[in-house]
C-alpha positions in Angstrom: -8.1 23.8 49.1 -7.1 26.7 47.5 -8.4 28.3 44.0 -5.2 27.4 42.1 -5.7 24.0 43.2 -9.0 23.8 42.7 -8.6 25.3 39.1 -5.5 22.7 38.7 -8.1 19.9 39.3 -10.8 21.5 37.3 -8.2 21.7 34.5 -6.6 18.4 34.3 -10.6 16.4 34.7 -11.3 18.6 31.4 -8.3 17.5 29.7 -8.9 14.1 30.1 -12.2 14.2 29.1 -11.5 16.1 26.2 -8.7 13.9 24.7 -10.7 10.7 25.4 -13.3 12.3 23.7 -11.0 13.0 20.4 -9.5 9.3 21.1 -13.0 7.6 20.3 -13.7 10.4 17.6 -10.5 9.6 15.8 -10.7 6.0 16.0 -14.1 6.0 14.3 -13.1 8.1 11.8 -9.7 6.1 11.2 -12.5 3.3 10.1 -15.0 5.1 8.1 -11.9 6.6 6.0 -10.3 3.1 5.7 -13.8 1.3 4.7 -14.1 4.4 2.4 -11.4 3.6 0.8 -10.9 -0.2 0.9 -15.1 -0.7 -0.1 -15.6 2.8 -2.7 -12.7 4.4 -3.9 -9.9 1.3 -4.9 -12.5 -1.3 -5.9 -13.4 1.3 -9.1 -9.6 2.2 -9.6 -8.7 -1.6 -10.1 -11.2 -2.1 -12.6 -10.0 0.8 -14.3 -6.6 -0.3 -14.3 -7.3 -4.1 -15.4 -9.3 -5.7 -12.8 -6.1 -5.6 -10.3 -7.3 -6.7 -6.6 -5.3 -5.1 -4.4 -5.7 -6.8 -1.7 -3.2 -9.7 -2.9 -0.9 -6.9 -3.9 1.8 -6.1 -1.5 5.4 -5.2 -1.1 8.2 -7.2 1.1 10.0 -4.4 3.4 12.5 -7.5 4.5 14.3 -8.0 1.3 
């Protein structure tokens, strides 16, 4: 093998590694943002605005 092949290899391992890496990163923070704000933040903001529970509260997108 050559060193631009070798380097190619090298190159594309470390990508892989490093996105799968910020995959599992992002994921977990995706759920401590959500439980932050479905458990902390709109729980204090529905009380304030009349006990609302926003969890029943939704839109319909179809008409």
């Amino acid at each position: 093998m050559s060193l631009k092949e070798d380097f190619k290899k090298f190159a594309m391992r470390g990508n892989v590694i490093d996105m799968a890496v910020g995959v599992i990163i992002g994921g977990a923070f995706g759920k401590i943002v959500g439980s932050l704000v479905n458990d902390v933040i709109m729980p204090p903001i529905g009380m304030a605005m009349g006990k609302i529970d926003f969890k029943n509260l939704f839109i319909s997108l179809n008409g």
